[in-house]
Each structure stands twice: as structure tokens, then as C-alpha cells.
N, C-alpha and C positions, 0 to 999 in steps of 0.2 A: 325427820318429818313424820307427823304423824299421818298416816294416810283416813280415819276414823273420822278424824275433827276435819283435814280435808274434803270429805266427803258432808259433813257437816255444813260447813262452809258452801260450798258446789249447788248443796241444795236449798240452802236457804237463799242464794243468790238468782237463783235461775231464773226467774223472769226479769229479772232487773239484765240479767245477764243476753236474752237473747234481745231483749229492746235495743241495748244498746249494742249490738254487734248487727243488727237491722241498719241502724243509724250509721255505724261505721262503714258498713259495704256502699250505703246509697252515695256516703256521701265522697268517699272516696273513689266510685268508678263514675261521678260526677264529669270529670273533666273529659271522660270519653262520649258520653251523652253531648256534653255541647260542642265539643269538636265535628262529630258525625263523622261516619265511616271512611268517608274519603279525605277525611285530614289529619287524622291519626298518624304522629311519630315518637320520636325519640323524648319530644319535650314532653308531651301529655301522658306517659307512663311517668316522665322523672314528678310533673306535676300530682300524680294519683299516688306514688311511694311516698311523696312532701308529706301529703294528706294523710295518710292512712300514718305514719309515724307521728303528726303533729296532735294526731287526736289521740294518739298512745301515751303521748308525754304529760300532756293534758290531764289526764287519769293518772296517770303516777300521781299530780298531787290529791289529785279528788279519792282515788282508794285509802292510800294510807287513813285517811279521815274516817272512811269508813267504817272500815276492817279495824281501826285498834282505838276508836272511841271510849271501846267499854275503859277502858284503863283508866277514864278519866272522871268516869261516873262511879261515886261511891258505892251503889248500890251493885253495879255488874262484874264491879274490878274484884269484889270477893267471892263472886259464884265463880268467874272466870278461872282465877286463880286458883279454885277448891276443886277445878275438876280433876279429874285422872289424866292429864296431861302435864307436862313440866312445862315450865316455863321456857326452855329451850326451843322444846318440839313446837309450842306454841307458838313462837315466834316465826321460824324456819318456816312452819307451815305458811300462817298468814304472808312472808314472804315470796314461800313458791306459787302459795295460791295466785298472789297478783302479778305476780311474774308469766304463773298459764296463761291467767286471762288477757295478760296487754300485749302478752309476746305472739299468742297463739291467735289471736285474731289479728295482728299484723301480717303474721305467717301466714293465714290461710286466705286473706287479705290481697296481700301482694303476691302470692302462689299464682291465685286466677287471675290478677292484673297482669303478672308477666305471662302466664299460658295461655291465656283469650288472645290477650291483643299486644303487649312486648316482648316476647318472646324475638320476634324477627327486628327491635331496633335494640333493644340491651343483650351485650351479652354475658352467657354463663356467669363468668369471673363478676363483673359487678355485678348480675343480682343477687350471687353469693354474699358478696362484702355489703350488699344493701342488707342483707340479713343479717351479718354477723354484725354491722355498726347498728345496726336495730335492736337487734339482744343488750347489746354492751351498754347501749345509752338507757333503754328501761331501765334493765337492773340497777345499773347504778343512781339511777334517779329516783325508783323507789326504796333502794337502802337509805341513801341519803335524807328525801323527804320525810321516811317513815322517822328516822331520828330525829330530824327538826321540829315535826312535831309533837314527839314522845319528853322535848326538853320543857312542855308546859305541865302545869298539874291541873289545866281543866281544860274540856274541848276550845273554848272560844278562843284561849288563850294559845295553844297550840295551833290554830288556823291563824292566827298573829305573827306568831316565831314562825311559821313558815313561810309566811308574806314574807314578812322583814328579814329574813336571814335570803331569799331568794333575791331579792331587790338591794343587799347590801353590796352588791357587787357593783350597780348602778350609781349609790353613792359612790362607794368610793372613786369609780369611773370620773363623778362630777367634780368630787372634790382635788382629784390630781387633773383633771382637766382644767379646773379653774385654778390652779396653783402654776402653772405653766402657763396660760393664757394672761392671767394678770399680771402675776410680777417676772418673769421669765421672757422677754421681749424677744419676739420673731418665732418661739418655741408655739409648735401645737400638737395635738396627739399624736398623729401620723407618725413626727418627727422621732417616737420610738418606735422601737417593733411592735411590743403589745403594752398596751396599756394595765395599769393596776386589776382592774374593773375584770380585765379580760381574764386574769388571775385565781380570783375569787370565786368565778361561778362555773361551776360545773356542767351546767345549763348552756350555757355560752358556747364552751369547751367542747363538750360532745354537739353544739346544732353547727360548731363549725366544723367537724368532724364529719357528721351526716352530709351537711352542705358541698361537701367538697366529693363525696362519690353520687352526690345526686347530679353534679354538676357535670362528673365524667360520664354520665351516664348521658347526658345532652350532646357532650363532645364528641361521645364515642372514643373514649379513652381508657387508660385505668386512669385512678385518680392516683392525686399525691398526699397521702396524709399525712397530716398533722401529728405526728408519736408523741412530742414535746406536749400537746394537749391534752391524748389518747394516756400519758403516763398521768398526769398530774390530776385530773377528772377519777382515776382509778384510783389514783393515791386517797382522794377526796371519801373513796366509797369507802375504802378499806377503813377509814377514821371513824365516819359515820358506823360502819358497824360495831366498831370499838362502843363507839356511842350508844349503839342498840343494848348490847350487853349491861352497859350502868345503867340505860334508863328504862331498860322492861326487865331482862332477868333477874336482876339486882333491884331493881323497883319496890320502895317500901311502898304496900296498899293505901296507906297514911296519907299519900300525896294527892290521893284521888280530892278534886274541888278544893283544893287548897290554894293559898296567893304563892304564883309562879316568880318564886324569889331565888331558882338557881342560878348558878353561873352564868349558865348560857341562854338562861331567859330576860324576862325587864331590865334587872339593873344594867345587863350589857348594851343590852337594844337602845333603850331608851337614850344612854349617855354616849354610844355610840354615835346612834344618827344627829343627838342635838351637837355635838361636838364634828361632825364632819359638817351639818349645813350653818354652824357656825364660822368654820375654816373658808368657807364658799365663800360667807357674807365677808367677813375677813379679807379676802384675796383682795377681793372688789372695793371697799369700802379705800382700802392700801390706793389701790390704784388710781380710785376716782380722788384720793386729795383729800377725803371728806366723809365723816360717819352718816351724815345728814338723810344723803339718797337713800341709804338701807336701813335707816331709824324706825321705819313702822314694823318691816320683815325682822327685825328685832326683837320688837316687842311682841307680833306674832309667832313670832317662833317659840317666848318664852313660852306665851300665854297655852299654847301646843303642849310644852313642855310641863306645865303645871298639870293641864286635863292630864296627860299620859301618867303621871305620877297618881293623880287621884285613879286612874283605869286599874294601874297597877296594885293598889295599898287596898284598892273596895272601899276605901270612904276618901272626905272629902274632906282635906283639913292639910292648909298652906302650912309646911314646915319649915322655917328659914335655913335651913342645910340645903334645899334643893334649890332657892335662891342664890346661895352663896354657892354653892356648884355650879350654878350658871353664871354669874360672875364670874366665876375662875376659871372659864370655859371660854367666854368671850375675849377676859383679858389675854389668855395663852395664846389666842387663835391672832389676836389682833397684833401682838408682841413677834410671831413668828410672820406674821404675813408684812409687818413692817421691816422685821431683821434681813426677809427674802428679798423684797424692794430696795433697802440702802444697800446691799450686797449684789444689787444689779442680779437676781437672781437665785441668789446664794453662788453669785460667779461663773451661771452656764451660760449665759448669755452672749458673754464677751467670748467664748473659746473659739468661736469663727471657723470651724470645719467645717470644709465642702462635706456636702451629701457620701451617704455611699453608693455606689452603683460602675457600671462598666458606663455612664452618661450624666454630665451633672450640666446642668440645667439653668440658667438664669433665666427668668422671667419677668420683663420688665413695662409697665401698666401705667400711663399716665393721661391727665386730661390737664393740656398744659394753651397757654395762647399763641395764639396765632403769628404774633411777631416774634416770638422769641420763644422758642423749644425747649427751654429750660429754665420756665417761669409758669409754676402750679396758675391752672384759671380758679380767677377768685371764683368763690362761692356763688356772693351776688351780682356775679356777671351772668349777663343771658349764655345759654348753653354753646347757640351757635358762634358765639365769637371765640370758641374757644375748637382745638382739632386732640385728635386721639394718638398716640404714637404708643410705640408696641412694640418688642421683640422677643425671639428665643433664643436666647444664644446657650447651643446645642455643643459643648465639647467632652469629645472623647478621652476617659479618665486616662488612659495612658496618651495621652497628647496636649498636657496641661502644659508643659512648655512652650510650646507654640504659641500660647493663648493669654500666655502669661501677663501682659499688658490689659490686658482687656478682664483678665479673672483679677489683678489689680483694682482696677478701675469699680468693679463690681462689689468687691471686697469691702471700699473706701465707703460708695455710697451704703453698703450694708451697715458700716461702723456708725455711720453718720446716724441713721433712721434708729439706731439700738439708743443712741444717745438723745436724739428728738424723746426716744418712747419716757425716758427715765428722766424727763424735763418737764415732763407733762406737756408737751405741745400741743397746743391743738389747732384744728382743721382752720386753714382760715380759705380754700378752695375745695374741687371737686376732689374726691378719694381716689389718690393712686397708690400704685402697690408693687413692691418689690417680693419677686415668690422664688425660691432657691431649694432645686430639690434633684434628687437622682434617681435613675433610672437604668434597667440592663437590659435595653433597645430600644433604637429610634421610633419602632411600631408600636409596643408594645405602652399603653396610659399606663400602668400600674408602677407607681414609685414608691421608691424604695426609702426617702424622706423627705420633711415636705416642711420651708420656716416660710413663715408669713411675717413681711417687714410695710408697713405703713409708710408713706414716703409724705414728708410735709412742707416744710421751704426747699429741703435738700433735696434738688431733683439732677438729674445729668444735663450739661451743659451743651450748648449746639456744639463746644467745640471737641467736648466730651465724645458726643453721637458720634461724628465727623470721623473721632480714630476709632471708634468702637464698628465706623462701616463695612470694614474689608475683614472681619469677622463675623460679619452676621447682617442678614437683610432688615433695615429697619423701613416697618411699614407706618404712616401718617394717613389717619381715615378724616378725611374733611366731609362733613354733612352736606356741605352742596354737591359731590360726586359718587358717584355710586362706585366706583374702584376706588382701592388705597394705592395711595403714590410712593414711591418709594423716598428715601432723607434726599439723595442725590433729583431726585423728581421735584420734589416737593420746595427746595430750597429754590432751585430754578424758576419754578412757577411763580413761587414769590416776589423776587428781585425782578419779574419784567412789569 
């Protein structure tokens, strides 16, 4: 580092610097003001740490913008480069610098948040780890940013790749969420541990990271973290600086306003994102039977795809390779998202494991008629001629024998609804639903995986209910009563 150009830096900054560190204190010891003295605890510091780190993150992308601009302006990128500084030191600096500034007003930040007024509801150990997951998540956010946007050769274009490359993680999140959802029957996010999406962004990684000692800090606990995040967010940085190194040190001046034609600029972005919300429109198109519904989102998309190409090239002139790239973007997407569908998923479908957990779970949702329990109410029958029936059937993973007629029975109508999905059935009554998922305690909401099964002709039988009762309480809510009756209640009532 150089400490000269540091100092440089320091002072050409300094009103922009104390404005907003004005901004930062007001608005982060905010949630003590509106709480007032006497309702001050454990949540309204973890609320004023949220704060004061979310405006830190915030500025990780807004400096790097600031602070390594010149690079992209032909005119400053050769005075920059001519000074008595190396390019190393250069760098290093511009990254300590912003690293004082977001670190250091966090620090002094949450210092007097916890010595005013949380001091007596957090203790020592997590405010510490509030600090060190506070260091860890800047820095790594401003290595990272700073390269996303040093992969442009002109400002505008850098404030772009750093949108896009921050938000790619969002596609992909949609695109394997709508890959699952459409052709993958009863499968949805939850159903793995993390999702793609959750993979990809570093941003994500480190706010679940934060999230999770903010939240012991409300428990009054230590927290449990996330390392499997905590390593792959770090791994993330460490690449990124890889990155810094070819795109500032190694930086030909040359680049400065030039069309952003590197690797990990346009051509990726551009054919990235139209080939993942092609995969979307794809999934959907497979599932509905039919191109028709998503024929406009089609042609919009291209027409997206055309502008982005003219943003990219600086002029404006239809080439038929970007056509015919799009063509072969559609056809791939629509060719896999068919291949996913006649393969019933590509075969995950049908694999029928219970959930994991120390509790698995049937959940079972229907709005069925009145005379007969195991006959969905049409559609266009009025609401009240029809009653609601319900259960949870709640067994314990080491007690599946026991159960085993009834985790049968469950099993069968699961097969059943997987096979409605892949028929295209459709509703001809009110929406009911079979939900199958585990959990490791009865108290405890949070499960551990979660299929959602649409239920259509195939519903459970009265005489189905009937063996499924001495395992589990089935409850029948009739809209003329304000309690629910139980099967055994219910059927009686009926018959007099």
C-alpha cells in the first residue's frame, strides 16, 4: 500500500466522507429513537447491526464505481497510470481505502450501538463475531465488486456487469426453479438443501452468514454458522482477486472506452441471461402442452435480445448470427425441456423417497362433497355443498413400520397424482393437495423437505379414510359449524 496516494485519496474524499457517515449514524441508531427508552432490547440493537451493515454492503457496490472509474476514461487512465505509483500499490490502496471507510464506520458505528444501549442485551462473543462477519462480508464484497466491474472497458458498461453478474444468481435460482416446478412433478425448491441460485452469489452466502448471528443475537445465543457458505463466498473472493490482477495490473490503457467484448463481459451476459429465460419459457411452454401461451414473451425476449446486442456492438445493424443464435437457443431449450417431460422428469420424479428428517410428514388437503369423501367438489358447484377434510399424519422415522399400511396407502395416492401431473390433467373441482415432507421435531415448523402433489380425480376413499383413522385424527370442517368434526363424528352425523 501506498500510504501518499492513501492520503490522496482521504482527502479528496472528505466531505463526501463525513456526509455520509452523518447518514450512517442517523439512520442506523433510528430504531432506538422509535422504540424509546423504555422498550429498548435485544431485537432493536440486532435491528441497528442489520442497519448499519446493510448500508455498508450498499457501498461496496457504489465505491468500487467510484474509486476505479478513472480506468475507464481514456483521458485519467494514462495520468493514473503515469504516476509514481505501481499498479499494485495502486490497487491495494484503492482497496484498503474502501475497506477503512465501510469497515470503519461499521466499527465505530456498532461500537456505540453496543456501549450506549446493547451492551446489557448482546453479549461480548457475538458482538465480536458481529464484527468479524462484518469485516469478512465487506471485504469480500468489495474484491469481488471491484472486479465485476473492472471486466468492462467503459464506466457505463461496468455498472452493467456488475448488475448482471449480481443478479445471475437470481436467474439461475428461476431457471432451476422453473425446471423442477414444471417438468419434475411434486419436486420444488425446498425439496433440496440449497438451491443453484444460493450457490452463485456471494451476496446471498455472506447475508446468510450475517443473518444467522444477528439472529443469535435476538435468541441470546451463539449462533450456528454456515462454514459450507463462509468457505465458498471466500473461495469466490479469492478468484475475484485473481481477477483484479488481469484486469487492473495487467490492464492494457487501450481498453479504456472501448466495446466491452471480453470473456466475462457481453458476449457472456448477454447469451447467458437470453438462454436461461429461454430455458424458463421452455420449462413452461413443455408443461402447458402448447408454445402459444409464451409466443409474445418470445418475441419479447428476442426483440430484448436484439436492443442488447445493438447496446453492445455501439451501433445498430440486425446481423443474422444473433438470429440464428437465438434460434438455436430456443430450439435447445425447448428440445431439453421436452426430453425432461417424456422422461417424467429425467426420472426424479418417480424415485418416491420419503423425506429426510427424524419426522415425515403427510399432509393431506381436500375440498371434497358432502355425500361421498372421496369425490373432489366440482368447480361449478356452489362452495357450501361441498366440506373440507384434513390431516397430518405425523410418523416417527424410526417407527415406519408400524405405519406401514397407511405410509402405503400414501405412497399409492402419491403415484397416482405424479401420473395425473404427466397427463396433463386438469382441474375439473376445487384445488386439493397432497404436501409430503420431514422434519426433526414435532414443535419445531422448519422442514427439512417439502413435495407438493396436486390431487385431481385421485382422491382417498371413505373407505381409504376409514383404515387411515387409527393413525391419525382426520378432521371434516363443515361451513355450517364452527368446530370440525372428526371422520368418525362426521359420518355419524350424516347417516341420521
Amino acid at each position: 500500500m501506498n500510504k501518499k496516494y492513501f492520503g490522496y485519496l482521504l482527502k479528496n474524499r472528505k466531505i463526501a466522507l463525513v456526509f455520509f457517515f452523518a447518514i450512517y449514524l442517523g439512520l442506523s441508531f433510528a430504531p432506538f429513537i422509535d422504540a424509546g427508552n423504555g422498550n429498548i432490547n435485544e431485537g432493536t440493537a440486532a435491528t441497528a447491526f442489520a442497519i448499519a451493515m446493510t448500508l455498508s454492503i450498499v457501498m461496496s457496490f457504489v465505491l468500487p464505481v467510484l474509486q476505479l472509474a478513472f480506468v475507464h476514461n481514456r483521458r485519467s487512465v494514462d495520468m493514473y497510470f503515469a504516476l509514481p505509483v505501481s499498479r499494485k500499490e495502486m490497487l491495494i490502496t484503492n482497496l484498503v481505502f474502501m475497506f477503512c471507510v465501510l469497515f470503519g464506520f461499521y466499527l465505530v458505528t456498532t461500537t456505540l450501538i453496543w456501549g450506549i444501549f446493547g451492551h446489557a442485551y448482546v453479549r461480548s462473543l457475538n458482538f465480536a463475531l458481529i464484527l468479524l462477519c462484518g469485516a469478512l462480508f465487506i471485504l469480500e464484497m468489495l474484491v469481488i465488486n471491484s472486479f465485476l466491474y473492472l471486466t468492462a472497458n467503459n464506466s457505463f458498461d461496468g455498472i452493467v456487469m456488475l448488475g448482471a453478474y449480481t443478479c445471475l444468481a437470481v436467474l439461475a435460482h428461476g431457471v432451476f426453479s422453473s425446471c423442477l416446478t414444471s417438468i419434475v412433478a411434486g419436486y420444488t425448491m425446498d425439496a433440496f438443501r440449497s438451491g443453484l441460485g444460493a450457490w452463485l452469489s456471494p451476496l446471498y452466502m455472506n447475508s446468510r452468514v450475517f443473518s444467522e448471528v444477528i439472529s443469535a443475537v435476538e435468541l441470546r445465543r451463539l449462533p450456528s454458522l454456515p462454514v459450507r457458505y463462509m468457505a465458498a463466498s471466500a473461495i469466490y473472493a479469492l478468484l475475484a482477486a485473481w481477477g483484479l490482477k488481469k484486469n487492473f495490473i495487467e490492464r492494457r490503457a487501450e481498453r479504456a472506452e472501448q466495446v466491452s467484448d471480453g470473456l466475462f463481459s457481453y458476449p457472456f451476459i448477454i447469451n447467458c441471461y437470453c438462454l436461461g429465460i429461454l430455458a424458463i419459457l421452455g420449462f413452461e411452454s413443455v408443461r402447458d402442452g402448447s408454445i402459444r401461451y409464451n409466443l409474445i414473451f418470445y418475441i419479447l425476449l428476442l426483440f430484448i435480445y436484439i436492443v442488447a446486442t445493438f447496446v453492445y456492438r455501439r451501433k445498430i445493424r440486425l446481423e443474422p448470427k444473433y438470429l440464428a443464435a437465438f434460434a438455436g437457443g430456443m430450439i435447445l431449450t425447448l428440445g431439453l425441456a421436452y426430453a425432461g417431460w417424456t422422461t417424467r422428469g429425467f426420472g426424479i420424479a418417480d424415485r418416491h423417497e420419503l423425506p429426510e428428517g427424524k419426522y415425515i410428514v403427510f399432509d393431506y388437503n381436500a375440498r371434497v362433497e358432502r355425500d361421498d369423501l372421496g369425490i373432489l367438489q366440482a368447480a361449478e358447484s356452489d362452495w357450501n355443498e361441498g366440506v373440507d377434510i384434513s390431516f397430518q399424519l405425523d410418523i416417527p422415522a424410526d417407527r415406519l413400520d408400524e405405519y406401514a399400511p397407511a405410509v402405503a396407502m400414501m405412497e399409492e395416492l402419491r403415484s397416482q397424482s405424479i401420473d395425473d401431473y404427466y397427463q396433463r390433467t386438469e382441474f375439473n373441482g376445487y384445488a386439493s393437495m397432497l404436501s409430503v415432507y420431514g422434519k426433526n421435531s414435532r414443535e419445531n415448523w422448519q422442514e427439512t423437505q417439502r413435495y407438493y402433489y396436486y390431487l385431481h380425480d385421485h382422491l382417498l376413499s371413505e373407505e381409504q379414510l376409514k383404515e387411515l383413522a387409527p393413525y391419525v385424527t382426520i378432521n371434516i370442517y363443515d361451513d355450517e359449524y364452527m368446530e370440525p368434526f372428526t371422520l368418525q363424528e362426521y359420518l355419524e352425523r350424516r347417516e341420521k
